[in-house]
N, C-alpha and C positions, 0 to 999 in steps of 0.2 A: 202089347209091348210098345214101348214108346224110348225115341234115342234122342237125345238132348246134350249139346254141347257148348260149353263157356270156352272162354278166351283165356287159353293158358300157356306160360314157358314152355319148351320143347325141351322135358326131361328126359335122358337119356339115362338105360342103364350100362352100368361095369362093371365089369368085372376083375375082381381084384386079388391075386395070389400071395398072400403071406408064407414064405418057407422060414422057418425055426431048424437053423443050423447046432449042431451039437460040437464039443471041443476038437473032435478030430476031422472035423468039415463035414460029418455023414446028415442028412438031415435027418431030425428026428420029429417034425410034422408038418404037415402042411391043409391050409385053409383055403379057401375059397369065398371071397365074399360077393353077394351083387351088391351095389349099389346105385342108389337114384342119385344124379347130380346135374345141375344147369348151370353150375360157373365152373371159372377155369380150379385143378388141379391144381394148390400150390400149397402150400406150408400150412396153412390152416385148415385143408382139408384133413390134411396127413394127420394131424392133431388130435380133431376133433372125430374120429374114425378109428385112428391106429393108435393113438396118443403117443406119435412119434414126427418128429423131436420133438420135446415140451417145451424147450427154451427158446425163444429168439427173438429180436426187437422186431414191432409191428414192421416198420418199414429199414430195409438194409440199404438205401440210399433216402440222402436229407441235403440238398445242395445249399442249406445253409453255414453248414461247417468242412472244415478243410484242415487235414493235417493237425487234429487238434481233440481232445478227451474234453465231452461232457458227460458230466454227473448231476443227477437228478436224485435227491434226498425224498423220500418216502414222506419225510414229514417236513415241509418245508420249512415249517411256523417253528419247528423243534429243534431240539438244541443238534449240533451239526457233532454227534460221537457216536462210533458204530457200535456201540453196546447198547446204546437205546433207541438207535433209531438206522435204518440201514442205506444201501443205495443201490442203483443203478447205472453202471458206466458204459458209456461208448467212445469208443475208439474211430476215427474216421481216417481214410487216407487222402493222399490229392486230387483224389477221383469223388470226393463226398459220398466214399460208403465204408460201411459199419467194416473192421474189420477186426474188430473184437468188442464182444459184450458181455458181461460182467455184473455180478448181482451179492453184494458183501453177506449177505444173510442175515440170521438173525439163529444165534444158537442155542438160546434160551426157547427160543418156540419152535425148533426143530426141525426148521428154513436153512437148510446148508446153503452155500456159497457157491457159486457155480463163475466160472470163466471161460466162454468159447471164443476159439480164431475164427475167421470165415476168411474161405477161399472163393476167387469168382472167375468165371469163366467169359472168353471176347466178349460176352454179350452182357458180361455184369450184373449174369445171374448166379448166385451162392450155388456152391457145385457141394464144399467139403465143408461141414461145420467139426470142429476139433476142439474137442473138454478141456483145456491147460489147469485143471484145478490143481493146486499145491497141495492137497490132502491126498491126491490121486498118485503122486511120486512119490510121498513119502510113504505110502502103502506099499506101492510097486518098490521100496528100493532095492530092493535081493534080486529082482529081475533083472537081467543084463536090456538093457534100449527096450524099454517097457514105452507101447504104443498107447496113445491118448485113447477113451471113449470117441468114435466119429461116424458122423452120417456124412454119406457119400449121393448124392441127386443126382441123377441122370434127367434131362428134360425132353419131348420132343420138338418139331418146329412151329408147335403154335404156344410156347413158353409152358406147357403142362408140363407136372412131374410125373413122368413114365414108373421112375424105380428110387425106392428108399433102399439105403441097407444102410445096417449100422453095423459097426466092428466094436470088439471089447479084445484091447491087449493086440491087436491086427488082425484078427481074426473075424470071420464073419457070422453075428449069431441070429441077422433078423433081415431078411428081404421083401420088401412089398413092391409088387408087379402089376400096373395095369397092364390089363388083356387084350 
């Protein structure tokens, strides 16, 4: 028998609760995952794991713009019309972060359009992401104060995200818990 040891990251496992809420708030299952991981919990993890939320700009502060929407065209080189060619908008506030990001689509290849707000918390980390898509009201409009698609983050004090949940209509239908 022989032990032999390299020089490696200090991976850590977790463990991670997915509860699956049903319309009337009962849950109707729940997982458990372990997971191996050696960087911090944020938005990409969540992604790449739970594939939640899918949407969001790499970075939600950019201290180059202030109070002010850039648009980044898909095709640069190409003619500037959302029929053939789509984009990318950000919204920033006087604090140089994203507070809304925005993706025109492309409906011909079956790339809906998506528009989230981003909410942040003292420490100017995105707490609430919130769907404002125009396709999303005019579906909902028979509903009286029809609530947006929204992820809600909770983080703890070394900037990790503890808990996802997402709401559909206000309701809660997807919780992920580190343990």
């Amino acid at each position: 028998m022989s032990l032999s040891s390299c020089g490696q990251n200090k991976k850590e496992f977790t463990i991670f609760k997915t509860t699956q809420f049903e319309e009337d708030n009962s849950i109707s299952k729940i997982n458990l995952d372990t997971i191996i991981w050696d960087k911090t919990f944020d938005l990409d993890f969540y992604k790449k794991y739970f594939y939640e939320p899918y949407h969001y700009p790499q970075a939600f502060i950019n201290p180059k713009y202030k109070n002010e929407t850039v648009v980044v065209w898909n095709d640069t080189a190409g003619e500037k019309d959302y029929n053939s060619n789509w984009t990318n908008s950000y919204t920033y506030d006087s604090h140089s972060r994203i507070i809304q990001f925005s993706y025109s689509g492309c409906m011909i290849c079956s790339q809906l359009p998506y528009k989230w707000s981003v909410y942040y918390d003292s420490q100017d980390r995105p707490i609430k992401l919130v769907n404002e898509n125009e396709f999303i009201k005019s579906r909902n409009e028979n509903v009286e104060n029809p609530e947006h698609p929204q992820y809600i983050l909770k983080y703890d004090d070394n900037n990790n995200i503890i808990q996802v949940q997402f709401f559909v209509q206000g309701k809660l239908t997807r919780q992920i818990d580190r343990t």
